[in-house]
Residue, then its C-alpha position, 0 to 999 in steps of 0.5 A: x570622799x568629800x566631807x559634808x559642810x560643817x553646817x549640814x552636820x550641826x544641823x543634823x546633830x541637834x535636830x537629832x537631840x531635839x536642840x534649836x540651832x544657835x548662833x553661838x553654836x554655829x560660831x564654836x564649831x566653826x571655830x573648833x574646825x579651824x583649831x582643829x584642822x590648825x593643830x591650833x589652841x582655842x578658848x572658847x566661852x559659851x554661854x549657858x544654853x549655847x549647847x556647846x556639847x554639840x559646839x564641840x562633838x560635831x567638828x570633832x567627830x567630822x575629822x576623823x581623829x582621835x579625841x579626848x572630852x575631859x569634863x569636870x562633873x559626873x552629869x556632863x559625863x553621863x550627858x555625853x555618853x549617854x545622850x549627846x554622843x549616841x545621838x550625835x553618832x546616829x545623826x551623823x552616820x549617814x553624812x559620814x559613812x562611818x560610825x566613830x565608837x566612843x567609851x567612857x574611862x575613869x580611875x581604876x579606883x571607880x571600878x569594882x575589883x573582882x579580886x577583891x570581892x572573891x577573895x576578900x580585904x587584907x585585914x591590918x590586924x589579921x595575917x592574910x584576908x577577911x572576907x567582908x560579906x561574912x564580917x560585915x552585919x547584915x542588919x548594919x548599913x555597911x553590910x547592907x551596902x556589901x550585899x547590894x554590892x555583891x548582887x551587882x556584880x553580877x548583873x553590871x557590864x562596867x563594873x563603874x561605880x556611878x552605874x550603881x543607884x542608889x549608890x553605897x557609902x566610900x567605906x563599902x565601895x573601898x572593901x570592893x575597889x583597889x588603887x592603881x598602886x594596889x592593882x595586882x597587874x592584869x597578868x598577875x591577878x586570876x580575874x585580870x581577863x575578867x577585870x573591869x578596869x581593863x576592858x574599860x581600858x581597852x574599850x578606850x583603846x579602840x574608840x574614837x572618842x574618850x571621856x573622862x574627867x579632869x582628874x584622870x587627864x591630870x594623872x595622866x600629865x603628872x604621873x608621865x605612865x600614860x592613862x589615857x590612849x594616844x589622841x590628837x584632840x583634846x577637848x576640856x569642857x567644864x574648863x574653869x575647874x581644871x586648874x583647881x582639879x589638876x592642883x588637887x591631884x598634884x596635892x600631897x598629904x601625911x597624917x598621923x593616921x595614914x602612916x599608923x595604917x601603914x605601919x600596920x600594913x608593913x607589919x605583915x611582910x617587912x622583917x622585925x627591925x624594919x617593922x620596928x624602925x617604922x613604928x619608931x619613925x611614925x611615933x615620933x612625926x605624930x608626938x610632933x603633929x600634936x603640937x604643931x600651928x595651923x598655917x604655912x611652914x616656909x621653912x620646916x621646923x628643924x625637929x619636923x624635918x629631923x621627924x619626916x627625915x626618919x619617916x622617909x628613911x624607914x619607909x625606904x628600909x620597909x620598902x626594901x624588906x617587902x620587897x625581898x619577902x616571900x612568907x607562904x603563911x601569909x593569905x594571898x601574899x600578893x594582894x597584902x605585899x600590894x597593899x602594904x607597899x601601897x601606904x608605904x611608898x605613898x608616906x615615903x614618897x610625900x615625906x621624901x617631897x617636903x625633905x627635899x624642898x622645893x621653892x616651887x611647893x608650898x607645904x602647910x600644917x592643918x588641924x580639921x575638928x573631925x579630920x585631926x592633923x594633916x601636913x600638905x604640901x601642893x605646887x605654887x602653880x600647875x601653870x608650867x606643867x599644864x603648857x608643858x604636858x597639855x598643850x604639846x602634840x595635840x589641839x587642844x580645846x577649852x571650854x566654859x560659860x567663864x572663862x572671859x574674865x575682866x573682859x578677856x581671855x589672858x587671866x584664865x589664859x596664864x593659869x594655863x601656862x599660856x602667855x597673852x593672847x597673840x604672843x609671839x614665840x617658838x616655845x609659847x603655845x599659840x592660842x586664840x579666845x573666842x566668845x560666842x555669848x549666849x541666846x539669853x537676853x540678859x539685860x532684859x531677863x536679869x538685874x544686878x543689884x549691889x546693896x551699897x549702902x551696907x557696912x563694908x564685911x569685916x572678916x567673920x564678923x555678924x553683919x545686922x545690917x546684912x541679915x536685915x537686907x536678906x530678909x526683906x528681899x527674900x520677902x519681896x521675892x517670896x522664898x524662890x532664893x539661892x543664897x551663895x555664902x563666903x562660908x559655911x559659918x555664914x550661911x549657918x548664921x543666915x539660915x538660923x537667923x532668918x528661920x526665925x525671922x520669916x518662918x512662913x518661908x522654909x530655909x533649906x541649909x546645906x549639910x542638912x541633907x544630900x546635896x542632891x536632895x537639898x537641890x530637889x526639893x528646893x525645885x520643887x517648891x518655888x517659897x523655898x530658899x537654898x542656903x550653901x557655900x562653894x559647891x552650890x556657886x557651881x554646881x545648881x541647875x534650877x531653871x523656872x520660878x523656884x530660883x528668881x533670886x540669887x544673893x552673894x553675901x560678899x565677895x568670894x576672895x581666898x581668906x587671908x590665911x588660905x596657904x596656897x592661895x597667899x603664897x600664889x599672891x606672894x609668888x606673883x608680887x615677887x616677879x613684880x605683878x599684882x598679886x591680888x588682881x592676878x590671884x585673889x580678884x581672879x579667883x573671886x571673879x571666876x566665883x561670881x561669874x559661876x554664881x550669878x549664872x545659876x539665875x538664868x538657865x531658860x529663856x523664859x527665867x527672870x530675876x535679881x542676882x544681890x551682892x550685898x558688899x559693898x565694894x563691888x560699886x564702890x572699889x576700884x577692882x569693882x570694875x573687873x568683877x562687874x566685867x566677868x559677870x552677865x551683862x545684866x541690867x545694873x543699879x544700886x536702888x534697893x527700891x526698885x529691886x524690892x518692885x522688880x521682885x515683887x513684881x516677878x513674884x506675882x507674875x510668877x504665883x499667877x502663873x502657878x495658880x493656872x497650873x491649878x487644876x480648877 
């Protein structure tokens, strides 16, 4: 049978989801087709409100083949296969005289555990298990949060976390979940026919489309066990987080606590001078953490490396001892050996990491107020293991609203592994970069304003001159602001000084309420303003009079002292390259590109987006940031701003004053 034109599928697919077919999205699926029908890579832009979802689902879903939609948040997952992919399914069917099956797969970890929840927690101070529910006091939050749990075990089908609402603390959820290093094994756990995780696994097997999330495809490139089914498709949307999502999984950690808890673990199964061996060895790595700098370590200390040494080398003692343990005494002996190997290869296998060095990781020390000591060690780059795992045997497509940085492709394109566009070379992956814009008139809906006049930012100093500029604008624009800051120090300085300048105008300030709440409320109400640092440059979607100002305080570069990021920028300089455009300016730009796209999210939105630094006009990396953000219409004249949001103000209280019931 022939196959309908791509166009007659698109048309269906968004009539079908009540969307306006745009340009844009005609562009990118005709480019997805040919990607695809190339076993080509693409790198797509799209803007916001190009309704890329469907950009990529229609051509997808016409081939046939199997397909992987990894995506960074848990709402574009939830968009997709609870909106997008039904839809889409059902306007289709006709046209392809087949209806594809699509499922969602996660972590075994964000699945309920059903041998967890009948037999109880392995307990570190008690031989065998305790049960939870009984432990728990009812009246506790925690022990609410168990019971709430235990009556939706009967009642969900996947088992899934974030199908739980309202959702319970990580303290319970852990009491009812395990690891993949923790899992029993479906044939060896009396619930494995019943179990969550597998059948979630198996729904994936037979569907033609699977989504996940970023750090599940990262598991699956890094681990070498395949996680997720075979597939000749690979689409990642949310794109501009993979690299930082894949680092994270990458990422290992040690702290004092974590090797106590394995300590206690091991204790159960492990022979007396194993036990005892590890108990010495984790005494002594945290006698040596408790004195220990914050920073990078290039070389580890010889006393530390003597201390992870012995850390390792008792791991491994336990770990054999464990293993050829059989103790009848002990209370599900599987599920308590699981555990304890667990936290025990997990120390050993981070310890054995840091011992052996590498020149591509980078290790460093760091002391959290709350968190105490912790040891990290991460890869210099995820670059050659992303060209080599993700761009092999299969089309791969990624997408975002940035992804053109500096006015092209390559930035984005090299933390990918992937060298310049157009390239020639048998062992480089062939890619093309495609921007299909937006349906937004930026030039017209917005102004990019850099208050130039103000004091060059000096790391962590109070800036007057600043506060003074923030305040006056949030007054001309009435409240209605997102005010995005370098750090948590500065937007708590801001949110505390200017409730007491302008108290008329209610502050809200992350941390002070969910994130999901904060967002709420400051949609509801259009005088109020938002303060927050990283995940609000992300991660808000407010469109209408309740966000008409957006205000950067400064540039987002890494800070100086940032491990990972200097020794990128070390890493770069050494091979001859600019470490800072390549690195610092890189991840700035990727920022407030993120940023001053929180201002438009409708065609009928208007506003202002305010940097208050200086060297964005004055610079001469300036240029390249300018480069990767909105085309919106640019001055430096404080004046005319103030006009142009008070003007968007009063335009603004007269249309909320029709909406009055008279």
């Amino acid at each position: 049978m022939t196959k309908p034109p791509l166009p007659e599928l698109l048309h269906a697919a968004v009539t079908a989801v009540g969307g306006t077919e745009r340009p844009g999205q005609v562009t990118m699926a005709e480019s997805v087709a040919e990607a695809i029908d190339g076993g080509s890579h693409l790198l797509v832009q799209a803007g916001t409100g190009t309704g890329k979802s469907l950009g990529y689902l229609v051509p997808a879903l016409a081939q046939g083949e199997r397909v992987v939609v990894a995506t960074a948040t848990l709402a574009l997952q939830r968009q997709l296969v609870e909106r997008d992919l039904p839809r889409t399914v059902d306007a289709l069917h006709p046209l392809l005289r087949r209806r594809p099956e699509f499922a969602m797969l996660k972590g075994r970890s964000n699945y309920l555990c059903l041998h967890r929840l009948h037999e109880g927690v392995p307990q570190e101070e008690d031989e065998g298990l305790f049960d939870q529910f009984e432990a728990a006091a009812p009246t506790s939050k925690l022990g609410q949060d168990l019971l709430r749990l235990r009556d939706w075990a009967d009642e969900t089908e996947t088992g899934d976390r974030d199908g739980l609402t309202p959702g319970v603390s990580d303290r319970a959820w852990g009491q009812v979940s395990v690891s993949s290093r923790e899992c029993l094994g479906a044939s060896k756990c009396a619930y494995g026919a019943e179990c969550f995780a597998e059948m979630a696994r198996e729904r994936a097997k037979l569907s033609e489309v699977v989504v996940t999330n970023h750090a599940l495809l990262a598991i699956d490139a890094i681990e070498g066990a395949p996680v997720l089914p075979q597939h000749e498709v690979l689409i990642v949307d949310e794109a501009h987080e993979l690299v930082s999502r894949v680092t994270g999984v990458a990422t290992g950690e040690l702290t004092p606590g974590q090797v106590n808890r394995a300590v206690r673990r091991a204790a159960k199964l492990a022979n007396e001078k194993a036990a005892d061996q590890l108990q010495t060895a984790a005494e002594g790595f945290e006698r040596l953490m408790e004195l220990a700098l914050p920073g990078r370590l290039e070389e580890i200390p010889e006393d530390l490396a003597y201390a992870l040494m012995a850390l390792r080398d008792a791991c491994r003692t336990v770990i054999s001892a464990i293993g050829a343990t059989r103790d009848k005494s002990v209370q599900d002996e599987d599920a308590v050996r699981k555990q304890a190997l667990a936290s025990v290869e997990s120390v050993h296998d981070v310890a054995e990491r840091i011992t052996n060095g590498s020149e591509w990781d980078v290790v460093w020390y760091e002391r959290h107020d709350r968190f105490g000591a912790s040891l990290r060690v991460a890869p210099m780059s995820v670059s050659g293991l992303l060209r080599e795992k993700l761009f092999a045997d299969r089309s791969v497509v990624l997408t975002s609203a940035t992804l053109k940085l500096g006015g092209d492709f390559n930035g984005v394109g090299a933390s990918l592994g992937l060298a310049p566009e157009g390239t020639e070379g048998d062992e480089l992956p062939q890619w093309k970069g495609v921007d299909v814009g937006s349906p937004f008139e930026y030039r017209k809906q917005g102004i990019l304003y850099v208050a130039k006049h103000l004091s060059r930012p000096a790391r962590d100093g109070d800036r007057v001159d600043m506060l003074d500029e923030l305040t006056e604008l949030i007054q001309a624009a009435g409240g209605r602001t997102l005010g995005l800051f370098s750090s948590m120090r500065a937007a708590q300085l801001a949110a505390e000084e200017l409730r007491s300048r302008i108290p008329e105008i209610p502050i809200l300030l992350q941390g002070e309420e969910t994130l999901g709440e904060l967002i709420k409320n400051f949609a509801a109400d259009p005088q109020t303003c938002l303060f927050g640092t990283l995940s609000l440059w992300q991660g808000v979607d407010v469109p209408g009079p309740s966000c008409q100002l957006v205000v950067m305080d400064k540039i987002p570069f890494p800070r100086p002292d940032d491990p990972l990021m200097s020794a990128r920028q070390k890493a770069v300089e050494d091979a001859g390259g600019n470490g800072f455009m390549a690195v610092a300016a890189t991840h700035a730009a990727l920022l407030m590109a993120q940023g001053a796209g929180r201002l438009v999210r409708a065609s009928g939105d208007r506003g202002v987006v305010a940097v208050l630094d200086q060297r964005l006009a004055t610079a001469r990396y300036g240029s390249y940031l300018k480069a990767s953000l909105p085309d919106f219409w640019y001055t430096t004249d404080r004046n005319q701003v103030r006009k142009s949001l008070a003007a968007i103000d009063a335009v603004a209280k007269k249309a909320e004053a029709e909406k009055q019931p008279q």
